[in-house]
C-alpha positions as CSV (number, residue, x, y, z in Angstrom):
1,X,0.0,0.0,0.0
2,X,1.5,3.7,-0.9
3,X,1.8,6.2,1.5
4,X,-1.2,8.0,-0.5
5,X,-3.2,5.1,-0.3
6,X,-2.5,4.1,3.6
7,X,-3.9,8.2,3.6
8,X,-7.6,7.6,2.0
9,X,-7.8,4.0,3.8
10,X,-7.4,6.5,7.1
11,X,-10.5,8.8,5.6
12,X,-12.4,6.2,4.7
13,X,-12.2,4.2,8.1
14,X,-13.8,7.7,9.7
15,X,-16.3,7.9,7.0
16,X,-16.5,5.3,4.2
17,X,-19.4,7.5,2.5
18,X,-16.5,10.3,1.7
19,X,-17.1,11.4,-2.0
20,X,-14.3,11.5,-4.2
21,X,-14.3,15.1,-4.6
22,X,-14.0,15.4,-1.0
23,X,-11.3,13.4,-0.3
24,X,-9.8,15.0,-3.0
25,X,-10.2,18.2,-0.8
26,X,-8.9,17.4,1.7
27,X,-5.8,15.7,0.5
28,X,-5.2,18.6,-1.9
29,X,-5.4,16.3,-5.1
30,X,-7.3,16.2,-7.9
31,X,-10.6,14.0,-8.2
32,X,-9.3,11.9,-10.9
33,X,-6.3,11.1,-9.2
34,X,-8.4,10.1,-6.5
35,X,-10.0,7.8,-8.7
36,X,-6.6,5.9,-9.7
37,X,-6.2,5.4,-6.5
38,X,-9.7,4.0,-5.1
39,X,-9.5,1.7,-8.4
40,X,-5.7,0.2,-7.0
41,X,-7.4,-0.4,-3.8
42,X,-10.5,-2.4,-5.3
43,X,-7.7,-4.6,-7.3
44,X,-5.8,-5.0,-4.5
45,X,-8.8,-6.1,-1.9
46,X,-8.6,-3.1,0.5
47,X,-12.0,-1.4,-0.7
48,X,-14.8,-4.0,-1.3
49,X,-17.9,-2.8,-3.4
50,X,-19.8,0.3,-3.3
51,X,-20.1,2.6,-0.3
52,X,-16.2,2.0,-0.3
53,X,-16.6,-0.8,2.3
54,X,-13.1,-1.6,3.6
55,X,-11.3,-4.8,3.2
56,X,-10.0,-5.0,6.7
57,X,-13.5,-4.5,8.1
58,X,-14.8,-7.9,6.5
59,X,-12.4,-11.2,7.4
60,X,-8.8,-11.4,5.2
61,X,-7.6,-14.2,4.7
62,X,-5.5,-16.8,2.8
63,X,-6.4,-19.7,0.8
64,X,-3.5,-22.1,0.5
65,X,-3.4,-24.6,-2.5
66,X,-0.9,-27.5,-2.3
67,X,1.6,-29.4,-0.6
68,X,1.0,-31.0,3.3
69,X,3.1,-34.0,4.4
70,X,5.1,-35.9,7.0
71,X,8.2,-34.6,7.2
72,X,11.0,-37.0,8.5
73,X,14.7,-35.5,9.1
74,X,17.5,-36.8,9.8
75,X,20.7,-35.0,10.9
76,X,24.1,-36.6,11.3
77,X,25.8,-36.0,14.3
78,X,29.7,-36.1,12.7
79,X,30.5,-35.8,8.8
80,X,28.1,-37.7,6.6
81,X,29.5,-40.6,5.7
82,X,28.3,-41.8,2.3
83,X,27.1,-45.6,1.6
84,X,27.5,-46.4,5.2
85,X,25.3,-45.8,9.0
86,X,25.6,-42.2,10.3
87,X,24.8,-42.1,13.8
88,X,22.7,-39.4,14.1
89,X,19.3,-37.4,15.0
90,X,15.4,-38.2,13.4
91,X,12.8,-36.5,13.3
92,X,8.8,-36.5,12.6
93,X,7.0,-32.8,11.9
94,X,3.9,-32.1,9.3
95,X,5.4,-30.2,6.5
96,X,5.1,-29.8,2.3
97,X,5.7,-26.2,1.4
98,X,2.2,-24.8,1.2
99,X,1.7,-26.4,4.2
100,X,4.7,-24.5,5.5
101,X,4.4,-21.1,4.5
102,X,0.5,-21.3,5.4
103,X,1.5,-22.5,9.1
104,X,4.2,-19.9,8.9
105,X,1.6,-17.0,8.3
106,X,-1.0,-18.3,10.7
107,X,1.6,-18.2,13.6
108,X,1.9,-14.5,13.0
109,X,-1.7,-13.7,13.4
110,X,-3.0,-14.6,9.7
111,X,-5.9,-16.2,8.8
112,X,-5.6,-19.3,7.0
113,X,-7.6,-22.0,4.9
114,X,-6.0,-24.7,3.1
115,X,-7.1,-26.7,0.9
116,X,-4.7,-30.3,0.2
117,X,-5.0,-33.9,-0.5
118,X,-4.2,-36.8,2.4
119,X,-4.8,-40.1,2.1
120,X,-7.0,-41.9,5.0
121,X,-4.3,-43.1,7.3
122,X,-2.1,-42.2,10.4
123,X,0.0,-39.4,8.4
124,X,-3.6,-38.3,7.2
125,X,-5.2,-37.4,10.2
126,X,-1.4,-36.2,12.2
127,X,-1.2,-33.9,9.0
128,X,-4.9,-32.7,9.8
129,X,-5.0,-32.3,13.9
130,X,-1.3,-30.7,13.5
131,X,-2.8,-28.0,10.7
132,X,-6.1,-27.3,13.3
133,X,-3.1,-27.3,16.7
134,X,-1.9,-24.3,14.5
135,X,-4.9,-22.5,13.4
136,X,-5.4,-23.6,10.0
137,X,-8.9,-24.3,8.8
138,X,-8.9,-27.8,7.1
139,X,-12.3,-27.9,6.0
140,X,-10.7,-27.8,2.2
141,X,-8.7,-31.1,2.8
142,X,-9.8,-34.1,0.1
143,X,-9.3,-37.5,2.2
144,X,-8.5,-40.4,-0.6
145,X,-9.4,-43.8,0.7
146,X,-6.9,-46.5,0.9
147,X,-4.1,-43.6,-0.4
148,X,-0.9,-42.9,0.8
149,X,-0.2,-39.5,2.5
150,X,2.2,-37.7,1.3
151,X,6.1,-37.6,2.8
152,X,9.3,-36.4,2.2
153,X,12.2,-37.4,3.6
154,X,15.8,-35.6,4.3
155,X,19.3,-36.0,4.9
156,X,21.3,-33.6,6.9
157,X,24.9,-32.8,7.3
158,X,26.7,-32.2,10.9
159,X,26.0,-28.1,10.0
160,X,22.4,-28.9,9.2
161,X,22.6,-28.0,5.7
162,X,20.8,-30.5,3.6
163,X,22.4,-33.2,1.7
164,X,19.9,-35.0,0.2
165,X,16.3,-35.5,0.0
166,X,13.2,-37.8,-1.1
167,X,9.8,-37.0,-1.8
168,X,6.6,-38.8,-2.5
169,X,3.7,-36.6,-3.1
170,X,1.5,-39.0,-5.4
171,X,-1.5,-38.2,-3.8
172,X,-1.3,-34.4,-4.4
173,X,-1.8,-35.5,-7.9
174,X,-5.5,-36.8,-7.2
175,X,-6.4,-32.8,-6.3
176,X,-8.4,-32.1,-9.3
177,X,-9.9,-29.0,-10.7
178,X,-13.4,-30.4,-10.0
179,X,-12.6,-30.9,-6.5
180,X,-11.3,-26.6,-6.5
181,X,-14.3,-26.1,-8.5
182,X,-16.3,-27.4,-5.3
183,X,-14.2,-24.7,-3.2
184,X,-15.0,-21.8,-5.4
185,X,-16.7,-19.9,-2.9
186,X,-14.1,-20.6,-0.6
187,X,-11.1,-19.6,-2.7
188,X,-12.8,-16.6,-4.7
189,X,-13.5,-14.8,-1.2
190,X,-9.6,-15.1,-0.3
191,X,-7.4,-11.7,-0.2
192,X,-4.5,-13.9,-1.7
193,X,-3.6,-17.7,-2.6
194,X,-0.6,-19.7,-2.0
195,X,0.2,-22.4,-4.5
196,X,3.1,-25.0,-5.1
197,X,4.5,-26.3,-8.6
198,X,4.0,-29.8,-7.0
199,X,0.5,-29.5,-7.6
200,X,-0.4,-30.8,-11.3
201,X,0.3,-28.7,-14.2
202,X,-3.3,-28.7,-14.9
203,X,-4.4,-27.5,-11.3
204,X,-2.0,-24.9,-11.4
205,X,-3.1,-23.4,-14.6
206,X,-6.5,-23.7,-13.7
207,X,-5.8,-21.4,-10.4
208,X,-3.9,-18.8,-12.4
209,X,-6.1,-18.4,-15.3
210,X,-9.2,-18.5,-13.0
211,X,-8.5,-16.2,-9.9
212,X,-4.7,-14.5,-10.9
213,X,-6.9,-11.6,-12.5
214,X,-8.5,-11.0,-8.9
215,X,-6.8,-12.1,-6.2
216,X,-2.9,-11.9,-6.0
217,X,-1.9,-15.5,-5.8
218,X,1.5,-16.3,-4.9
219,X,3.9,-19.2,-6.5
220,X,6.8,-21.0,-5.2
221,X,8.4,-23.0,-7.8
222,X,9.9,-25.8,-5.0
223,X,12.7,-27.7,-7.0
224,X,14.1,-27.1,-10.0
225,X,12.2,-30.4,-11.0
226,X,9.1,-28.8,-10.5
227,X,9.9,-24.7,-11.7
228,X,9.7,-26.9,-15.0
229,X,5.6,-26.9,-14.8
230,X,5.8,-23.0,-14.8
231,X,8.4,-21.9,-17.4
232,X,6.3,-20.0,-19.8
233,X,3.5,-19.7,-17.9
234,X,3.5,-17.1,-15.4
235,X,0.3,-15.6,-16.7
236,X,-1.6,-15.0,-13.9
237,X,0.8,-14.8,-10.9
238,X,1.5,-12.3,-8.4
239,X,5.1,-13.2,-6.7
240,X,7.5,-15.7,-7.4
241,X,9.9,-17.0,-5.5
242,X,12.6,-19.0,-7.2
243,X,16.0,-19.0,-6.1
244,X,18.8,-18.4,-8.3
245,X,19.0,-21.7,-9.8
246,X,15.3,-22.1,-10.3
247,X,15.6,-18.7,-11.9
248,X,18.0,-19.6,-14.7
249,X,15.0,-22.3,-15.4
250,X,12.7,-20.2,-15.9
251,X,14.0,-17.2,-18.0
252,X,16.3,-20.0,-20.1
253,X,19.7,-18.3,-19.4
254,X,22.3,-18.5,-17.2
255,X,22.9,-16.2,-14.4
256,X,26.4,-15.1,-13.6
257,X,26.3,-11.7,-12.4
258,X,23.9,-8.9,-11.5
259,X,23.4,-7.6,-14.8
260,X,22.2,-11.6,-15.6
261,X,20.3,-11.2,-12.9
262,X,18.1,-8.3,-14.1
263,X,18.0,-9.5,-17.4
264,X,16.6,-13.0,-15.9
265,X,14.1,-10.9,-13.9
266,X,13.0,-8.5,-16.9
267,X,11.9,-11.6,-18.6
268,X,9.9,-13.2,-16.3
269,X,7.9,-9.9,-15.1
270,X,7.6,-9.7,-18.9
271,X,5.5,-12.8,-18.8
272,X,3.1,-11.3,-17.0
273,X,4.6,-11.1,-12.6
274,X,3.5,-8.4,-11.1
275,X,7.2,-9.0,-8.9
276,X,9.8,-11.1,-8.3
277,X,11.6,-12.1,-5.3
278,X,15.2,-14.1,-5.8
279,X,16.4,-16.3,-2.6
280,X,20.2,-15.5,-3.0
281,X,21.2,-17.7,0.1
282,X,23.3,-16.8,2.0
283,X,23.7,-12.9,-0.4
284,X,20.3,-12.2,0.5
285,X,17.0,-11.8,-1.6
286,X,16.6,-9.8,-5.3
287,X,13.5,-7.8,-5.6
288,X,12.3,-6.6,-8.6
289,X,8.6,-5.3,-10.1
290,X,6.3,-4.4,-13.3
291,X,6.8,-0.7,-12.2
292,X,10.9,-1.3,-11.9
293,X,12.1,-1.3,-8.3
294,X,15.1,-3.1,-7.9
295,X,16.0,-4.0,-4.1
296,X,18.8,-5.9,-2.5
297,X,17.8,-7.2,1.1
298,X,20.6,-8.8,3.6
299,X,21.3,-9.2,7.1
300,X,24.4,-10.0,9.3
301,X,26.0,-13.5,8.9
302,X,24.1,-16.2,10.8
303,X,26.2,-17.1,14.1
304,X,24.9,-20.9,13.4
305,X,22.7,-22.6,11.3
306,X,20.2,-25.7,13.1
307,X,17.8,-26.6,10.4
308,X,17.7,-24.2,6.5
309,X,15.1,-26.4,5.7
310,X,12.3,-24.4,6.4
311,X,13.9,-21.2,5.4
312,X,12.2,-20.4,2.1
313,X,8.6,-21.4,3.3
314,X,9.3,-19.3,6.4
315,X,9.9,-16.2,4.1
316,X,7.2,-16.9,1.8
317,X,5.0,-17.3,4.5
318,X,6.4,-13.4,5.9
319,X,5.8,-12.3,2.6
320,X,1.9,-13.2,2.1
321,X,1.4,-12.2,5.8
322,X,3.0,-8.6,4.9
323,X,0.7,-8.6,1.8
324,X,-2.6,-8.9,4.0
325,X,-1.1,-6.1,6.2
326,X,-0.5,-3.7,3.2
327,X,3.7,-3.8,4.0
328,X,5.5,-2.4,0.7
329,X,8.4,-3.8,-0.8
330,X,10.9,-1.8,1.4
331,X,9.0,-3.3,4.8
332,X,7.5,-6.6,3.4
333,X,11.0,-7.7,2.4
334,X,13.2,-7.6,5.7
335,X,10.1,-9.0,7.7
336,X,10.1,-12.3,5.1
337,X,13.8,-12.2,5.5
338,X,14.0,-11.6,9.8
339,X,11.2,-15.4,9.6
340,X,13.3,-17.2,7.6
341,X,16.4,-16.4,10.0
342,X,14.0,-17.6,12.9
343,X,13.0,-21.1,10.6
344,X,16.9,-21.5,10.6
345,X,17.5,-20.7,14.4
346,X,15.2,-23.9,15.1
347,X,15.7,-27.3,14.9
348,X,12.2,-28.0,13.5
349,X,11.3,-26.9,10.2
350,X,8.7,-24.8,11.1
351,X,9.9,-22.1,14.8
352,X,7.6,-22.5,17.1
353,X,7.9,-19.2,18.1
354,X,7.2,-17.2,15.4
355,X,4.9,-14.5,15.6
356,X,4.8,-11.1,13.8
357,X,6.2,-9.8,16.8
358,X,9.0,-11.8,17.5
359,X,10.0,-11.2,13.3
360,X,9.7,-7.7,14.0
361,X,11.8,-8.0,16.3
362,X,14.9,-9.8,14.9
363,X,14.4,-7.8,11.9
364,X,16.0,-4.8,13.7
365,X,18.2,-7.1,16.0
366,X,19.6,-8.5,12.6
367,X,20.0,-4.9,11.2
368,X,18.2,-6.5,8.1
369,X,19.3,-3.7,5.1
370,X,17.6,-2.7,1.7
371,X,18.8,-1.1,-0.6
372,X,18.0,-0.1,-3.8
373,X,20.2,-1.9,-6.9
């Protein structure tokens, strides 16, 4: 939200029957540019209807489409020794990266619905009380009989960066369009959607082509496997969130420096991205939108790392809770970045203390930076 647009959300909360012409008055602007602006804050859900009804006075919240599984990790506890028994550390947590970043948001005060596939067994129904423990609606969940839930399964070195990993996500596969069609009411009311390039290629288009021009829906491309499914077809996306080698994937070229980089990001925004967000690692995140802002966002070195594998899901999870709270680009960024610090403070995937608070707060303990690039 702009700094002019945070000013006619604060006239409208007095009086949401303000004409144009007055709050043009008293903002010392000129009608039509009044109208620009009401018109931005239809598209993007903070002004609902006529009578300028305000989105934060109805309930906001986000639909989640994809991934929820059983996590198992394991973490060696000298160097990984290859072929051969590690003696080491295992452990079980619900995870799948919509699943994550949806937990992610609701633990800082969002509200959350997702909608996934499980099969009818133990995994089912830990993956379900887990989601409800964390205040995630689970009405939306498809329960195949006699299916397999889903589960993924990594391998950590002594550091707790990951070596290796499995994943069997078959039954995603069985979430069908006619099943979304049944949630239409559900998913149309959302103020954004999260979605996973693990979900079917068909599911994913059908999302995009069918909300993307109304709600802001939000894509994480997961593997490089997977960014396959979106490359040339970003039509109908909000935010991506590759990182750099899912990037090359999908603008076809490799990147070596940062003039690769905005080159890389000039072509996917081209496809139709209203902005894209680059996990650099350990550099930090690239921003960069349709209108042309170009960020660079970092923090201090990490003192250790416990777990990264939550990392990314963490920050995409900071960066749909700062869209629902109107953050821009130069605030949204560093809170996405201060979570995923926190998911890689904590042994499990997902911190258990996260909370927008406790973000906010290690954003300016980290002295998180942006600048522009």
């Amino acid at each position: 939200m702009t700094e002019r647009e945070q000013q006619i959300m604060d006239l409208l909360r007095q009086d949401p029957m303000l004409s144009q012409g007055e709050i043009a008055k008293r903002l010392g602007i000129t009608r039509s540019s009044v109208g620009v602006h009401l018109a931005n804050l239809g598209k993007k859900g903070w002004i609902l209807g006529k009578g300028y009804v305000l989105g934060d006075q109805v309930e906001r919240y986000i639909v989640g489409i994809g991934a929820a599984n059983i996590d198992l990790m394991g973490r060696s506890r000298a160097p990984l020794v290859m072929e051969d028994s590690n003696p080491g550390f295992i452990g079980m947590s619900v995870g799948g990266v919509t699943h994550n970043i949806c937990e992610n948001a609701a633990r800082m005060g969002a509200l959350v619905k997702l909608i996934t596939a499980v099969g009818d067994d133990v995994y089912g129904e830990k993956i379900r009380r887990e989601c409800q423990a964390a205040g995630i609606d689970t009405s939306g969940f498809m329960v195949l009989d006699g299916e397999t839930s889903s589960t993924y399964l990594s391998l950590h070195h002594q550091s707790g960066e990951m070596a290796v990993a499995l994943s069997d996500m078959r039954v995603l596969q069985k979430l069908s369009i006619d099943f979304l069609k049944g949630k239409n009411s559900l998913i149309r009311a959302a103020s954004a959607i999260v979605v996973d390039s693990g979900l079917p290629e068909e599911v994913l288009e059908y999302v995009a082509a069918t909300y993307g021009a109304e709600i802001p829906v939000f894509v994480d491309p997961v593997s490089t496997a997977y960014a396959q499914k979106l490359r040339g077809r970003l039509r109908g996306y909000h935010t991506l969130k590759p990182n750099l080698l899912e990037t090359e994937i999908l603008a076809e070229m490799e990147i070596k420096d940062q003039s690769d980089l905005r080159e890389a990001a000039r072509r996917l925004i081209g496809q139709g991205l209203c902005q894209l967000v680059v996990s650099l690692g350990k550099e930090g995140v690239y921003y960069q939108d349709r209108d042309g802002k170009k960020l660079r966002v970092k923090g201090r070195p990490m003192d250790q790392v416990v777990n990264a594998t939550g990392a990314g899901d963490a920050f995409m999870g900071g960066l749909v809770y700062s869209h629902l709270q109107g953050y821009p680009p130069e605030k949204a960024l560093p809170f996405a970045v201060a979570a995923s610090r926190m998911a890689i403070a904590h042994q499990n995937t997902i911190n258990p203390n996260i909370s927008a608070d406790n973000v906010l707060a290690v954003m300016e303990q980290d002295q998180i930076t942006v600048k522009q690039v």
